[in-house]
C-alpha positions in Angstrom: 20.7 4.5 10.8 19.8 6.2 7.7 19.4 3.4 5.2 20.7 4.4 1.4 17.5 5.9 -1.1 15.7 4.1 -3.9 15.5 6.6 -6.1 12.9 5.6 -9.0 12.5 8.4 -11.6 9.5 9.9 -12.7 6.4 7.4 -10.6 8.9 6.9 -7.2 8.8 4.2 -5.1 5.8 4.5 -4.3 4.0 3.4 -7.2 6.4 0.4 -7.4 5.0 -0.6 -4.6 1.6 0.1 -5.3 1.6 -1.5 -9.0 3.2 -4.9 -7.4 0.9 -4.9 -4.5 -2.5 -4.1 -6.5 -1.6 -6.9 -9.2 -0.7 -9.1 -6.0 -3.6 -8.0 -3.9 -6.4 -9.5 -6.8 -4.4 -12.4 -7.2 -4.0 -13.2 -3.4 -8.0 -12.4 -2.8 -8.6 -15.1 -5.8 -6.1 -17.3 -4.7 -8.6 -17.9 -1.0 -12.0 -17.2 -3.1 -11.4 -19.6 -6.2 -10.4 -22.6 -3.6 -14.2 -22.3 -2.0 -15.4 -22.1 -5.9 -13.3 -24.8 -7.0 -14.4 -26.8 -4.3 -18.3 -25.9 -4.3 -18.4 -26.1 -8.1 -17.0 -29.3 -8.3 -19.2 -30.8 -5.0 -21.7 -29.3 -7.0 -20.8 -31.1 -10.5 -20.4 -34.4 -8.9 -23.8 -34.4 -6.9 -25.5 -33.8 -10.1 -23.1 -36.1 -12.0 -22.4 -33.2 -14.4 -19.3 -34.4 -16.3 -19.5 -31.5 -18.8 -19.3 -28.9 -15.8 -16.1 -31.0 -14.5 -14.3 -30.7 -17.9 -14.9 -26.8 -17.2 -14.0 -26.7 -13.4 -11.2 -28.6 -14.2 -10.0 -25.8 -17.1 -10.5 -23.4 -14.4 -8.1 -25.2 -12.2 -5.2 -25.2 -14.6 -5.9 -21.2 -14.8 -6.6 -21.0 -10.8 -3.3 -22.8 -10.1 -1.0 -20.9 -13.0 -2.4 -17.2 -11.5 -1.9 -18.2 -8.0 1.0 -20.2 -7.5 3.1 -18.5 -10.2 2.0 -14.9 -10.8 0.7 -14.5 -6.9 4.1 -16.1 -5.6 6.3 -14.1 -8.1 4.0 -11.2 -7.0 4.5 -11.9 -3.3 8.3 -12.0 -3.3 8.3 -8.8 -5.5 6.4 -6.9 -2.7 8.9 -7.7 -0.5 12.1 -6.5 -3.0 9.8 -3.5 -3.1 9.3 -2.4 0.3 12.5 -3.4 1.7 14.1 -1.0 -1.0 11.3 2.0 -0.4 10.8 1.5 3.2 13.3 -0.2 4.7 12.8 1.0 8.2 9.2 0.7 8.5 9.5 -3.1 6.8 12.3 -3.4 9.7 9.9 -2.2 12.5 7.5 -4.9 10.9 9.7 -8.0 10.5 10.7 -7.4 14.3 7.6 -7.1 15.6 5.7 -10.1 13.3 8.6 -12.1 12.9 6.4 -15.4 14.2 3.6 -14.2 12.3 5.7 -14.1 9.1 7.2 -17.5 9.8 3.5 -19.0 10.7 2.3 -17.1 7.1 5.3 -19.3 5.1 4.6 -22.4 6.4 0.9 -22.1 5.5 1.9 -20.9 2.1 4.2 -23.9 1.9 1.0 -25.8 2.1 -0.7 -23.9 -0.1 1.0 -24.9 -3.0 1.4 -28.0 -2.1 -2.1 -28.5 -2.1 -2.9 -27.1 -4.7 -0.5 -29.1 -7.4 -1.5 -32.2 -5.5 -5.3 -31.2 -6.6 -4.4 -30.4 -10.1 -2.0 -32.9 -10.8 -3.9 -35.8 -9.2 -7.3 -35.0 -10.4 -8.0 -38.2 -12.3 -5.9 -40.1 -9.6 -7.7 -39.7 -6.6 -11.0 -40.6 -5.4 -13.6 -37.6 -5.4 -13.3 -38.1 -1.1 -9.3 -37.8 -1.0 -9.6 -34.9 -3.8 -11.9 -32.9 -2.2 -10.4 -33.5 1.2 -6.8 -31.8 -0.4 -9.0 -29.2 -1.6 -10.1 -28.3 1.7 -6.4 -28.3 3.0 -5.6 -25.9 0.7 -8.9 -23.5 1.0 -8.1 -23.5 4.9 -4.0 -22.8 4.4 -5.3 -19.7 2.0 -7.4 -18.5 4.5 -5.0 -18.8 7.7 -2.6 -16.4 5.3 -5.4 -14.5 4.9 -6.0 -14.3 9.1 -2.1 -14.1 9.3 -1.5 -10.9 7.0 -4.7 -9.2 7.8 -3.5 -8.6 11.2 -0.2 -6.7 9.8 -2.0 -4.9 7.2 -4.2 -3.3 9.8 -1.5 -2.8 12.3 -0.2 -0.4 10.5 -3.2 2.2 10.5 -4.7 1.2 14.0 -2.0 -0.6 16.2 -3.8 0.2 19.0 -3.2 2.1 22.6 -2.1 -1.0 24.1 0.6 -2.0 21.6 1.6 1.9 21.7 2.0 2.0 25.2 4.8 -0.9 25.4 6.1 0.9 22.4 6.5 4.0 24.0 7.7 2.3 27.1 10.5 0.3 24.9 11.7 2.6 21.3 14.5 0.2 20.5 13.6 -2.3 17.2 12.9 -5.0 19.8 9.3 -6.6 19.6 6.1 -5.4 21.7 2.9 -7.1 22.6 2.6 -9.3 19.7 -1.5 -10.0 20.1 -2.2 -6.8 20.9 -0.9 -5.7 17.9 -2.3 -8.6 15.9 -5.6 -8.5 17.3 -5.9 -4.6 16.6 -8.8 -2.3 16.5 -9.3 -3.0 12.5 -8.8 -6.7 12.6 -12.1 -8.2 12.7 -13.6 -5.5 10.6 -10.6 -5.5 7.9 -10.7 -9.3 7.8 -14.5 -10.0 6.9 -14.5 -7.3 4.3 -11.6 -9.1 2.5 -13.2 -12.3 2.9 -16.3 -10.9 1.0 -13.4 -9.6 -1.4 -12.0 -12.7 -1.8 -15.7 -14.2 -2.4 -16.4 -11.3 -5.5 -13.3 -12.3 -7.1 -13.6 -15.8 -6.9 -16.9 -15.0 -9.3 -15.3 -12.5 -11.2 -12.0 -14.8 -12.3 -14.2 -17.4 -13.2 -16.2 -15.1 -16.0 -13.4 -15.5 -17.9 -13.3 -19.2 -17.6 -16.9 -19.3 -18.2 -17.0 -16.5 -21.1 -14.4 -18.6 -23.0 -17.1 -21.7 -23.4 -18.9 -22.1 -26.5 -22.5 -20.4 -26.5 -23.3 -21.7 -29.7 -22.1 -25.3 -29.0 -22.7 -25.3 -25.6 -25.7 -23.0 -24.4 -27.3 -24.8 -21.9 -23.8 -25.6 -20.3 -22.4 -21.7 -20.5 -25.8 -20.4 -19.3 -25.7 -22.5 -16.3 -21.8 -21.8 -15.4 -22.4 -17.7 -15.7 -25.4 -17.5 -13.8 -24.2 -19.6 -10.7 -20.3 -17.5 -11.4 -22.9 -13.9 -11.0 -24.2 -15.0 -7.8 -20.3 -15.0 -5.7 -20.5 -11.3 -6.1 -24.2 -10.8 -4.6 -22.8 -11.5 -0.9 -19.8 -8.7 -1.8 -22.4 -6.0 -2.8 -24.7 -6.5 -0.4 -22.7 -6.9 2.5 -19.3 -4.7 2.1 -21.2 -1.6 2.9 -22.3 -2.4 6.0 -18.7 -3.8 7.1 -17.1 -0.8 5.5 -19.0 1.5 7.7 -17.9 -1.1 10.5 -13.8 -0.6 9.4 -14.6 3.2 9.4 -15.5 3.5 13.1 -12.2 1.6 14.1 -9.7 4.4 11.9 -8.4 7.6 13.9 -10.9 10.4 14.7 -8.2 12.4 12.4 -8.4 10.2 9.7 -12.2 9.9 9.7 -12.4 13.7 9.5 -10.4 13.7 6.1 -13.0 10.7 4.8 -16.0 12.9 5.9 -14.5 16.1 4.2 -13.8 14.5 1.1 -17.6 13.2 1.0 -18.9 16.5 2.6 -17.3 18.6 -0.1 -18.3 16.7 -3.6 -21.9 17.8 -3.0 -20.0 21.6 -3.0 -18.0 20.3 -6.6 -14.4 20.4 -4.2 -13.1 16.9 -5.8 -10.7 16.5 -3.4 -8.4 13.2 -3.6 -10.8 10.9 -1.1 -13.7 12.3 -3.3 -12.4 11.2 -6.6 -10.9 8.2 -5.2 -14.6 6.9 -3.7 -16.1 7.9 -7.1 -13.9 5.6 -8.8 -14.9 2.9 -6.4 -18.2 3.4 -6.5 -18.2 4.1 -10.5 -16.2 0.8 -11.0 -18.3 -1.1 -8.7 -21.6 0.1 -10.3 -20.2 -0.9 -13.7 -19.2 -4.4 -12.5 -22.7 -5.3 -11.3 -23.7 -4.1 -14.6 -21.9 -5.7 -16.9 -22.6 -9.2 -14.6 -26.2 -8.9 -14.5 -27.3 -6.9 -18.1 -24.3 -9.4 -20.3 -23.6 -11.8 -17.7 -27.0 -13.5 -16.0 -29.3 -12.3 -18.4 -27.3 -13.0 -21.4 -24.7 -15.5 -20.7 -24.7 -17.2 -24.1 -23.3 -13.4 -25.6 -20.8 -13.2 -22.7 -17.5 -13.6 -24.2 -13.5 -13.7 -22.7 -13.1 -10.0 -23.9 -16.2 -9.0 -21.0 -14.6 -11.5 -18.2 -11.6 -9.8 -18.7 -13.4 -6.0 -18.7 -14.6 -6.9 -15.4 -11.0 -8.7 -14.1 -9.9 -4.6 -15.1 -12.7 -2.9 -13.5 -12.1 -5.1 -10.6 -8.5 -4.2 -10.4 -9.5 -0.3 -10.4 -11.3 -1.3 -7.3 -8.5 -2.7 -6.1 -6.4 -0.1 -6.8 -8.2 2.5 -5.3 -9.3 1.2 -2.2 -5.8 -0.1 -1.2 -4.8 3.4 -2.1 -7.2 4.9 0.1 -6.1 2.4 2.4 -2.7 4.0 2.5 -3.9 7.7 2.7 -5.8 7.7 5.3 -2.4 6.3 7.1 -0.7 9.3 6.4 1.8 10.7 7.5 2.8 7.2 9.3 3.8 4.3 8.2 2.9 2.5 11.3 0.0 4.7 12.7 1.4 6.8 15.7 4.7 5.2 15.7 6.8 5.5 12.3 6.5 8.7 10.0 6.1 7.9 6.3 9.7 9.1 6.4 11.1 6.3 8.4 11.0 8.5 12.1 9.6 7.1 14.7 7.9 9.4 16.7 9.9 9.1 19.9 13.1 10.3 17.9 12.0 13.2 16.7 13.0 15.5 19.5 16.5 13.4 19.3 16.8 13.8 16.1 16.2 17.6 16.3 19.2 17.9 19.0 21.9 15.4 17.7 20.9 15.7 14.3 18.9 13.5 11.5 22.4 12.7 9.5 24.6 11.9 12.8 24.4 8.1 12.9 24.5 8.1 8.9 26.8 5.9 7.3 26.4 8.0 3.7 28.3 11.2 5.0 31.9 11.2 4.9 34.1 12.2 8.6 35.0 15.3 6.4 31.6 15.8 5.0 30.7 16.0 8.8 33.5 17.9 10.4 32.7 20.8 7.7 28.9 20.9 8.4 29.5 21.0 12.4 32.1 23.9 11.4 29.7 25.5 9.5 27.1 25.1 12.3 29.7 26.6 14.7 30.6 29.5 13.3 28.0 30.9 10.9 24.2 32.5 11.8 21.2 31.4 10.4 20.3 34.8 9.1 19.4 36.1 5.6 22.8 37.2 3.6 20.3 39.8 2.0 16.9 40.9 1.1 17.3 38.6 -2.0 15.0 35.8 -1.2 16.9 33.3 -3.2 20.1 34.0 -1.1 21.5 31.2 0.6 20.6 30.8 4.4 24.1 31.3 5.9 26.0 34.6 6.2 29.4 33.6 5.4 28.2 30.8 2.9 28.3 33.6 0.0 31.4 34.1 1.0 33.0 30.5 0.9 34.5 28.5 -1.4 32.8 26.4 -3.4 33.5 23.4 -1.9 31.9 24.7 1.2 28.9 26.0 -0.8 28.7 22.2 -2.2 29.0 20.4 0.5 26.1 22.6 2.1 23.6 21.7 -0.7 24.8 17.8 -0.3 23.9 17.9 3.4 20.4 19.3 1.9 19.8 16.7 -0.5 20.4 13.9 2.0 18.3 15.3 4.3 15.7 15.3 1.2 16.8 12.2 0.1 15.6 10.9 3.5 12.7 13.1 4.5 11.1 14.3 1.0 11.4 11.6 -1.4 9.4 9.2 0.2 6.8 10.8 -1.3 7.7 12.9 -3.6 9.9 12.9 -7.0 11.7 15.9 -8.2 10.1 16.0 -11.8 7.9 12.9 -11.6 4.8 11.6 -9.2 4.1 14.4 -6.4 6.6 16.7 -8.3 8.7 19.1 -5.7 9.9 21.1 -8.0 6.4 22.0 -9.7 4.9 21.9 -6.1 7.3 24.5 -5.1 7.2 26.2 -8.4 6.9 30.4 -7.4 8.4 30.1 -4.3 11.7 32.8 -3.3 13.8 30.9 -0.8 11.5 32.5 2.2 8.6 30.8 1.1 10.3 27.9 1.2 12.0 28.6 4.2 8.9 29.3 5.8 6.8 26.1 4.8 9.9 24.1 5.7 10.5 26.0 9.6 6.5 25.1 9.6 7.2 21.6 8.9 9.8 21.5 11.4 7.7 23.0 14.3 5.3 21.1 13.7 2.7 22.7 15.9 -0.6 21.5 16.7 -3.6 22.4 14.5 -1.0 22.4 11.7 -3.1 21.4 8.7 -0.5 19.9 6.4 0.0 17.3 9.9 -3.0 15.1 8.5 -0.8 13.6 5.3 2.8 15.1 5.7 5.8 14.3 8.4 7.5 16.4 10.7 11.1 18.2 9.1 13.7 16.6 11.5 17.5 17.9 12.6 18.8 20.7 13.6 19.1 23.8 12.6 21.9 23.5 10.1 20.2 20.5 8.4 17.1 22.3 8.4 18.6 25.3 6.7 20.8 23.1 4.0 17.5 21.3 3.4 15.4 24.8 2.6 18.5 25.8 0.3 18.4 22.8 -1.5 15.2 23.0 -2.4 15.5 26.7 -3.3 17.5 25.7 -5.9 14.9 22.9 -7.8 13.0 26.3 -8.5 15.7 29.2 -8.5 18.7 28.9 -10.3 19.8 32.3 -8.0 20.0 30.1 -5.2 23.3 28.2 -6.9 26.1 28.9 -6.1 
């Protein structure tokens, strides 16, 4: 079925999603990295029988627990309001296939918390043995979510040929081979670079523990917390590069090319998207280790809350960018070779093209749909003139108005469905400044392109096929036609 729009003004969907899932994304890493810290920092303070560095580490833990089991579980739920509302049928596809998964992921978050108010709230009541030992329950429950969602998250760009087989073999929602899915192509890869993630945040959260100690009271004691905070984020620059280069070779050829063109052509000055994207990672990155080493190791008494907090940004633009990257090298699919980012799979396509896209659609009225299969009956798809900004059918600038308005209806459903996905009218991905100097042809003619969909068709790397037939096709270019030319009204 054709589930109902979220239509979000001005940013879309899209970047609901995306704003939720980068604020979640940094909290979720810290939420695995700060356990280890916590854990290692306070092994560390009672070895040395450093009760100065517990009253810190225990400050820390207050923060850790607040960010993490508040903000990152508020988070987590919003991510999933999110996406059921802006992708319902790919989240759908997902549940059915990783229900276990999902369940599995729960019951270690269940854990999580539990753990980690037991920790907090029982820190003066337990032995150091019993404490740590929770602490370790709840570092391993972070991680297994970690082990449990990274498997999802890269399902969806590299499911996989065996995975895709059985799904090819079976379309219907039921589920497919659920380890070959989980234990994809980008799995091992994917999941070691977000443990070094997780590792870098851990030390970048705790800079503004650490900044937020006294210098002038407390030098030695603020001198000793930075530097050993600095040193979480050597393993993270050393080593992502090399595992990135590993999570490269596992993408689609396809989607490799784009990567390599967007590199290839910044030495030319042709900023495309993947060019200015890795310059903001590698820009943000470069300013991180910066600020760490320059205000942070070699002058930790000056570091403050305000720089911690500079770097918590910078490390969200990291974030921010490389989840975003993350989802454009998926394009045009949702679920890599499966689902288009408009919610068709790719084995409906051709059915879709044949019984139509709105036929099983519960938001069209019986009469809305005995007029279209009239209209589709009796009237050519021909030019009414040479006017470019006629409308598609012959006998359409003839009919009433109700028939004229029930035409452009069918056309904003089927952009409703197909465009906006993506794309706002006035907003984020603008169509109507996209299409902005178009006469109906040329929008006829990028849309008939879309809907063919032939091979070597360069807009295939990052947009969908057009699906339905004919008629929906053409109400769908004449809807459009009129975002940019009032003529095309009726």
């Amino acid at each position: 079925m054709n589930y109902p729009f979220w239509d979000v003004p001005i940013i879309g969907s899209v970047w609901v999603v995306g704003m939720i899932a980068i604020f979640h994304v940094t909290i979720s890493h810290f939420a695995i990295g700060g356990a280890f810290y916590l854990l290692m920092a306070k092994r560390k303070a009672h070895r040395e029988n450093r009760q100065d560095w517990l009253e810190v580490i225990r400050k820390h833990a207050r923060f850790f627990l607040i960010l993490t089991a508040v903000l990152g579980a508020v988070s987590g739920i919003g991510i999933w309001f999110a996406i059921g509302l802006a992708q319902p049928q790919g989240t759908s596809a997902l549940i059915h296939n990783f229900v276990f998964g999902w369940a599995i992921e729960w019951c270690f978050f269940i854990i999580e918390v539990i753990a980690l108010i037991v920790f907090y709230y029982f820190w003066d009541r337990l032995d150091h043995k019993t404490h740590m030992a929770v602490g370790w329950v709840y570092a391993i429950a972070a991680f297994m979510s970690l082990v449990i969602i990274n498997g999802i998250l890269t399902f969806m760009l590299t499911p996989g040929a065996t995975w895709l087989a059985t799904a090819e073999a079976d379309i219907s929602n039921a589920p497919h081979d659920f380890w070959a899915a989980f234990f994809n192509p980008g799995y091992f890869p994917s999941l070691i670079l977000r443990t070094l993630v997780c590792i870098a945040i851990a030390g970048v959260w705790a800079m503004v523990t650490a900044g937020r100690i006294d210098g002038h009271a407390q030098p030695k004691l603020k001198g000793e917390i930075i530097r050993w905070s600095t040193r979480w984020l050597v393993p993270g620059f050393v080593l992502m590069p090399i595992v990135f280069f590993w999570y490269i070779s596992t993408i689609p050829d396809t989607q490799r090319e784009l990567l390599n063109f967007g590199v290839d052509s910044a030495g030319q000055g042709a900023f495309t998207l993947v060019t200015r994207i890795g310059l903001m990672i590698v820009m943000s990155s470069a300013t991180i280790l910066g600020v760490i080493y320059f205000l942070g190791y070699r002058n930790p008494t000056d570091f403050g809350p305000g720089h911690g907090w500079a770097v918590v940004v910078l490390a969200l633009l990291v974030t921010g960018s490389a989840e975003y990257a993350r989802e454009l090298i998926r394009k045009p699919y949702v679920v890599r070779a499966y689902m288009y980012a408009n919610a068709v799979r790719a084995a409906d396509v051709e059915r879709f093209n044949v019984d139509g896209y709105l036929s099983d659609s519960p938001w069209a009225s019986d009469a809305e749909r005995a007029r279209w299969a009239k209209m589709d009956k009796e009237l050519k798809m021909v030019p009414v003139s040479d006017d470019a900004a006629a409308p598609s059918y012959p006998a359409i600038a003839k009919a009433s108005p109700e028939d004229w308005e029930a035409h452009l209806k069918r056309g904003q459903m089927m952009a409703r469905g197909q465009c906006m996905n993506c794309h706002t009218n006035d907003g984020y991905r603008p169509l109507r400044k996209l299409l902005l100097g178009r006469d109906r042809e040329s929008v006829a003619n990028f849309v008939r392109m879309l809907h063919k969909y032939e091979d070597g068709l360069s807009y295939a790397a990052y947009m969908p096929p057009v699906v339905g037939t004919e008629g929906e096709v053409e109400a769908l270019i004449d809807h459009l036609a009129t975002l940019v030319s009032p003529k095309a009204q009726k």
